[in-house]
Legacy VTK file of the C-alpha trace (Angstrom):
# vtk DataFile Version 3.0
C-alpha trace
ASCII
DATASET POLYDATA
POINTS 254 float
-19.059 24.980 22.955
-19.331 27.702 20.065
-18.296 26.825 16.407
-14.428 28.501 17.255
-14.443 26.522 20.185
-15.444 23.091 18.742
-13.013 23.877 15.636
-10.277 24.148 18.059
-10.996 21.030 20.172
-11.261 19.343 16.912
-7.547 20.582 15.465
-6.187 19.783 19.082
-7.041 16.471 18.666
-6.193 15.452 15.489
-3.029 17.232 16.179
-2.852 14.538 19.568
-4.262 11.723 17.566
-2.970 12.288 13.943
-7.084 11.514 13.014
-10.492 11.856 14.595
-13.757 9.991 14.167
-17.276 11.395 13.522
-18.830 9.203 16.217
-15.889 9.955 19.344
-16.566 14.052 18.559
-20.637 13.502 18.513
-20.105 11.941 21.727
-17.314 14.175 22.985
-18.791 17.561 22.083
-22.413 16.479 22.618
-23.585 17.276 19.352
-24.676 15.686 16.346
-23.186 14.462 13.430
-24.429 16.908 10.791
-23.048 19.378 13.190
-19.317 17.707 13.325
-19.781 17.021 9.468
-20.174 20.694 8.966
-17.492 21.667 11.674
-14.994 19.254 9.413
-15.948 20.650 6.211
-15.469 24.197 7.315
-11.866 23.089 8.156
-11.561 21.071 5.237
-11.934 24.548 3.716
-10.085 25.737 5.106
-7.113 23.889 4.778
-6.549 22.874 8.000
-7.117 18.865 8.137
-8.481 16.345 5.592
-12.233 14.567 5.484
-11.266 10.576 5.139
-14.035 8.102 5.838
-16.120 8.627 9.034
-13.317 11.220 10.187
-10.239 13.642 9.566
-6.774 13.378 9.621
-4.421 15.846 9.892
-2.228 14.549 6.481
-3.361 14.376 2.694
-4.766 11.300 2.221
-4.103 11.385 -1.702
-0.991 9.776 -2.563
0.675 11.666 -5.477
3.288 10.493 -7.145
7.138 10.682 -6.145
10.239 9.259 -7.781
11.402 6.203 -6.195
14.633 7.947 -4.896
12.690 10.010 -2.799
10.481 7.355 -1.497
12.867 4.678 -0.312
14.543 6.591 2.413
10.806 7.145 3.997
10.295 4.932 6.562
12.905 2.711 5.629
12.860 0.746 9.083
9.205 -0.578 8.800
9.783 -1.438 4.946
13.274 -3.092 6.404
10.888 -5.119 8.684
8.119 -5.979 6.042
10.598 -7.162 3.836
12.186 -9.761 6.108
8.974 -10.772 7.205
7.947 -11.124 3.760
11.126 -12.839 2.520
9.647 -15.869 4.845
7.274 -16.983 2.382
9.287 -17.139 -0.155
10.111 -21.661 -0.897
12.628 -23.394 -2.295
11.214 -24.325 -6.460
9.098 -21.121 -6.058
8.103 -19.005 -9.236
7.026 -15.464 -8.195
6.130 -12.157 -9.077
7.376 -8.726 -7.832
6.011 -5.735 -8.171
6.994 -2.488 -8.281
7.757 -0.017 -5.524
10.149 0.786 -2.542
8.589 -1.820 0.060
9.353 -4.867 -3.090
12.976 -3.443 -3.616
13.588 -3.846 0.131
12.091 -7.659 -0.073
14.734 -8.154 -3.008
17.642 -7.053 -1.182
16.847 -9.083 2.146
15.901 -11.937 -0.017
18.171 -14.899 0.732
16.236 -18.035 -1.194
17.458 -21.287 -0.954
16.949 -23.906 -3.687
16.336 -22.250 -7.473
13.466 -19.619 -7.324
12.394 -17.887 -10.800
11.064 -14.408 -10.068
8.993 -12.272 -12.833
9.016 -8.824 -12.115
8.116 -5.319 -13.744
10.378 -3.287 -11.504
14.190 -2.568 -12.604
15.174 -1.715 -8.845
14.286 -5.183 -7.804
16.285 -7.211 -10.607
19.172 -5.074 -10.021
19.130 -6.218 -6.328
18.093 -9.829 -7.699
21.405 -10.500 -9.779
23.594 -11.053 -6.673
21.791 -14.221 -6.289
23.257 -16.839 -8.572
19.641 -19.429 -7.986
17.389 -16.447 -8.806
16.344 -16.631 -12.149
15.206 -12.655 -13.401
12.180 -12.290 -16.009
12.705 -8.701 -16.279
9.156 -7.346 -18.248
9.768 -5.181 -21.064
8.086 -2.369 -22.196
7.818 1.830 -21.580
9.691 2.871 -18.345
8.505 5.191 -16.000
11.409 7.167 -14.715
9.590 8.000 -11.077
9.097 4.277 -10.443
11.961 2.717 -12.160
9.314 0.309 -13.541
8.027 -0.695 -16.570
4.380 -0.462 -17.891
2.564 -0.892 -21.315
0.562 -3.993 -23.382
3.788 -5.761 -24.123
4.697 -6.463 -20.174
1.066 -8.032 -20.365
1.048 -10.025 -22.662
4.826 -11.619 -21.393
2.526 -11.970 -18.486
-0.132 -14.286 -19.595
2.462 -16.906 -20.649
3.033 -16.863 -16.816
1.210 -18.414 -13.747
2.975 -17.792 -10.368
2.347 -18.881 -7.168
2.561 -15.739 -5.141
2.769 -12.008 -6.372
4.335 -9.353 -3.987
2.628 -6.490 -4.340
3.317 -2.624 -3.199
1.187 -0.280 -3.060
0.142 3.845 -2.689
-2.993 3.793 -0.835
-5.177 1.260 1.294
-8.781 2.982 1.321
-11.965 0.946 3.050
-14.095 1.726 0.027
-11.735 2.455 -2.814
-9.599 -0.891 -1.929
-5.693 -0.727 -3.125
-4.399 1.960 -5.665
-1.007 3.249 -6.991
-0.310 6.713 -8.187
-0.065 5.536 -12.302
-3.181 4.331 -13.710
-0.589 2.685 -16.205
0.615 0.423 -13.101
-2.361 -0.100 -11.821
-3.182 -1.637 -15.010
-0.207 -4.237 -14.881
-0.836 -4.797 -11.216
-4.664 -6.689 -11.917
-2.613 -8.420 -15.125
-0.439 -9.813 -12.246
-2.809 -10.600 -9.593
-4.839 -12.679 -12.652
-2.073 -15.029 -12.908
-0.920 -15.258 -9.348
-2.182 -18.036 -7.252
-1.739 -16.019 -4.145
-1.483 -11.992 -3.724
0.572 -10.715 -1.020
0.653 -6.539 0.021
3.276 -4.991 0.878
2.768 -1.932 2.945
3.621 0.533 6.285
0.951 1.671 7.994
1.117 5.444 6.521
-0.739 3.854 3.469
-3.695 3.536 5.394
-6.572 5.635 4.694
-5.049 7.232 1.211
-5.653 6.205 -2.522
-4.503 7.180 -5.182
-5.321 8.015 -8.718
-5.234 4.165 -9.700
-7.267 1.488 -7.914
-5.945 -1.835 -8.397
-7.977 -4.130 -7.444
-11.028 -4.306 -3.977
-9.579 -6.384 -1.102
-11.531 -9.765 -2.177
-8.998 -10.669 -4.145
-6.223 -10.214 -1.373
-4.802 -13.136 0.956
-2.095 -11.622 3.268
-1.894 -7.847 3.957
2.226 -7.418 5.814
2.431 -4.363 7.546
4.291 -2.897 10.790
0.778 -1.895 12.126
-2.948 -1.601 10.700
-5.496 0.598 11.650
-8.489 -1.505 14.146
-11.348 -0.504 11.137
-9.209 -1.937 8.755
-8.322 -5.125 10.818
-11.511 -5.779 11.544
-12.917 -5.981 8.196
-9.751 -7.789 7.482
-10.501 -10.741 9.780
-14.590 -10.766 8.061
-12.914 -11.057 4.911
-10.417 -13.941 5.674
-7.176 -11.937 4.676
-4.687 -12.781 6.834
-2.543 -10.110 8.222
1.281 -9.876 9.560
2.265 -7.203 11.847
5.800 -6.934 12.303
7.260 -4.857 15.071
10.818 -4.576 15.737
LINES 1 255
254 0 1 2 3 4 5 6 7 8 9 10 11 12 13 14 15 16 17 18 19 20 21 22 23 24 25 26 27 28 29 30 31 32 33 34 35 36 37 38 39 40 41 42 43 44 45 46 47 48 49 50 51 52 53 54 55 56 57 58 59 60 61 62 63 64 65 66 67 68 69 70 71 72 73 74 75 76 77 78 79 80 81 82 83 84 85 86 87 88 89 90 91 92 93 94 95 96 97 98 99 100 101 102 103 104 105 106 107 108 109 110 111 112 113 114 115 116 117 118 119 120 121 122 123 124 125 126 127 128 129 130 131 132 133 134 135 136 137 138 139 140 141 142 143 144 145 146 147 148 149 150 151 152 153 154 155 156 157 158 159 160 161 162 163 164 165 166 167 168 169 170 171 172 173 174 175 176 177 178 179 180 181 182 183 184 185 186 187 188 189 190 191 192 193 194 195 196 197 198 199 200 201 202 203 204 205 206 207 208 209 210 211 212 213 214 215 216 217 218 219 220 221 222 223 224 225 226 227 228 229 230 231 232 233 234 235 236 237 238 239 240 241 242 243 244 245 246 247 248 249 250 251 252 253
């Protein structure tokens, strides 16, 4: 194959495939790598697909920020079925945080706790789902409100939060990257989101499988300090390093 011809097998694919790997095309095409790095670059360029690690896709793998509005009607069934799934480790007595995002204002609506739960959380969407439930006790954080998010940010929500030690934090999240870990979109939130995780005995993610392979302007926090990942489906790279890691994953499927 010729350059035009290898670009085009290469768009066809990710096209099929939604992403292609460096290693399938070397061994597909016959070629070598610095060739297929080149070929990807050239269409990177170009603006035709996206470099990610060890590949292309064919979408942006830089989450940018969107109000929340916008966000919760996209793909509303698989944060429907993350929520319930998540909503199963939620006990009776339990003291818990929840972060902000869409995926955490789906878990409070299909909450249903039994016994008295307390729940700390930064996010305005979720208390406002949260006050139907007359054994929910709501620590809403204070501080400056970020209008995309509904959420609140800033040194005051800290230090509320180091009067606090929960035993599980549900966390959303923008992007799931191999090397760059988890990030959000606000470096602000990001910020709050390691406060939480310090004072959480047990950090839970939130998050459908189009959040795998992006990041975003704020990393949170590498994946050693994650113990469940809840998703309706995760990429075989990222389960595998997963399972090395011990961070137990949940794949719901409907």
């Amino acid at each position: 194959m010729n350059n035009v011809e290898r670009h085009q097998y290469i768009i066809k694919q990710i096209k099929k495939n939604g992403h292609v790997s460096v290693l399938d095309l070397c061994e597909e095409l016959e070629v070598s790598s610095v060739t297929i790095r080149k070929d990807l670059q050239f269409l990177e360029d170009s603006g035709l697909v996206y470099r990610t690690h060890g590949g292309a896709t064919g979408h942006n793998p830089y989450q940018t920020d969107r109000p929340v509005f916008e966000k919760e009607k996209i793909h509303e069934r698989e944060k429907l079925l993350i929520a319930k799934e998540a909503s199963k480790l939620i006990t009776s007595n339990d003291s818990i945080i929840i972060g902000s995002g869409t995926t955490t204002q789906f878990l409070a609506r299909e909450m249903n706790p039994i016994g008295d739960i307390t729940v700390v959380t930064s996010a305005l969407n979720v208390t406002l789902q949260l006050l139907k439930h007359q054994n929910v006790e709501v620590i809403q954080l204070g501080g400056s409100v970020r209008k995309s998010s509904t959420s609140v940010t800033g040194a005051y929500a800290h230090s509320v939060l180091s009067n606090f030690f929960c035993s599980k934090l549900f966390l959303g999240v923008d992007g799931i990257d191999i090397d760059y870990g988890i990030s959000t979109t606000s470096a602000q939130e990001a910020m709050l989101n390691q406060k939480m995780i310090e004072v959480a005995q047990q950090v839970i993610v939130l998050a459908d499988s189009s959040k795998f392979g992006r990041k975003s302007f704020g990393k949170i926090v590498d994946f050693s300090r994650i113990d469940i990942i809840i998703s309706d489906d995760i990429p075989p790279s990222f389960k595998e390093l997963f399972k090395e890691m011990g961070i137990e994953t949940i794949i719901c499927k409907g």
